[in-house]
C-alpha positions, 0 to 999 in steps of 0.5 A, spaced: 782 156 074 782 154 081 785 159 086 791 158 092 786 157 098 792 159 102 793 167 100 787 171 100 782 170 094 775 172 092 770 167 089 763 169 086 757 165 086 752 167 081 745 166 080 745 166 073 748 165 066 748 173 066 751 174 073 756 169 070 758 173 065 758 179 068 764 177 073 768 174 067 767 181 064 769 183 071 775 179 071 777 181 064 780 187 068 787 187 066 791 189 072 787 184 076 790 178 079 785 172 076 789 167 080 785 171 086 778 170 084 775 164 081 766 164 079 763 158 081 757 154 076 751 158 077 747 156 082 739 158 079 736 163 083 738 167 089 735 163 093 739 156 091 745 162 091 743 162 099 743 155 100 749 154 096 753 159 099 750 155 106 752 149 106 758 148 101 761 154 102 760 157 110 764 151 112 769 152 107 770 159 109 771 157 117 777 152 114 780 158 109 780 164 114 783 168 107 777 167 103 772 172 100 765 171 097 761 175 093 754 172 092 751 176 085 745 176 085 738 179 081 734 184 086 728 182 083 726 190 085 726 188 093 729 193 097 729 187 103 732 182 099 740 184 102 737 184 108 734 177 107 741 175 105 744 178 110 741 175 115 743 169 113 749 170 113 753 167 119 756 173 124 763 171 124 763 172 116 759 178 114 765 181 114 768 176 109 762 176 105 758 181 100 751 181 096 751 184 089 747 185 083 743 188 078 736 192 081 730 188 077 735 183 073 741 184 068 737 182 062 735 190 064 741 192 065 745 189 059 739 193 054 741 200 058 750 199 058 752 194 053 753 188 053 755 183 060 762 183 059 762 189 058 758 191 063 763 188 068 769 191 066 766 198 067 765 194 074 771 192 075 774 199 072 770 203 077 773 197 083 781 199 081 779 206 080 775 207 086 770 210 082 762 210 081 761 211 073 758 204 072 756 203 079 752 209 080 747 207 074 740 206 077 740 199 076 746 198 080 747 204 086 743 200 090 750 196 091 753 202 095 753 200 102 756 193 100 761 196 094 764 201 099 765 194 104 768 190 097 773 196 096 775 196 103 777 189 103 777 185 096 780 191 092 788 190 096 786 183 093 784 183 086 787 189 085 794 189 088 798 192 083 793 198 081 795 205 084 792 206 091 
């Protein structure tokens, strides 16, 4: 399903299958609103999630002021990768735009937590309820700096119906 361009809205852009399935699992979330978020097609690795993001959707995100992207990634176990990322990010989105994902790969993650939907409805779970259970697994605590950003501006969004 497509969102309306036009009011605030989240799409993912995931590397792979699994961080595909983990944002379905995400949007299973029942107090989610899933006409604000829509994932992208895989795009193949976190470099292709780069140059996609790049050209197809910075020229978007110039045309739709209320969109929010979320680039869901495999760290590969490089603590530099977010600051690679980020730096490709242009200024006036950085804002708008969040790099998410497992440490080394969600293959390990799916052996730690359970299945990928499950794990993304123990993510999602943690968004609405400003909490840090599944978040703070060592494959995920990484994701700190981005997720305290993501609550601020994307929780309103895709969570407007939950309690504060």
């Amino acid at each position: 399903m497509s969102v309306n361009k036009r009011v605030p809205h989240v799409l993912v852009l995931p590397e792979d299958d699994a961080n595909r399935q983990l944002a379905n699992g995400f949007q299973l979330d029942p107090l989610l609103d899933t006409r604000r978020m829509q994932i992208l097609e895989e795009a193949g690795g976190w470099r292709e999630v780069l140059n996609r993001f790049k050209e197809d959707h910075v020229p978007e995100m110039d045309r739709y002021a209320c969109r929010f992207m979320v680039l869901l990634i495999d760290f590969d176990g490089q603590e530099e990768r977010l600051n690679t990322v980020r730096a490709e990010i242009p200024d006036h989105l950085r804002e708008r735009v969040f790099v998410l994902g497992a440490w080394r790969d969600p293959e390990e993650l799916r052996q730690n937590l359970g299945s990928y939907e499950t794990i993304g409805l123990a993510m999602a779970k943690d968004c609405r309820d400003n909490a840090e259970v599944t978040w703070a697994h060592n494959l995920l605590r990484h994701n700190a700096s981005e997720l305290e950003r993501l609550r601020r501006h994307v929780r309103p969004i895709l969570f407007s119906n939950a309690e504060p």
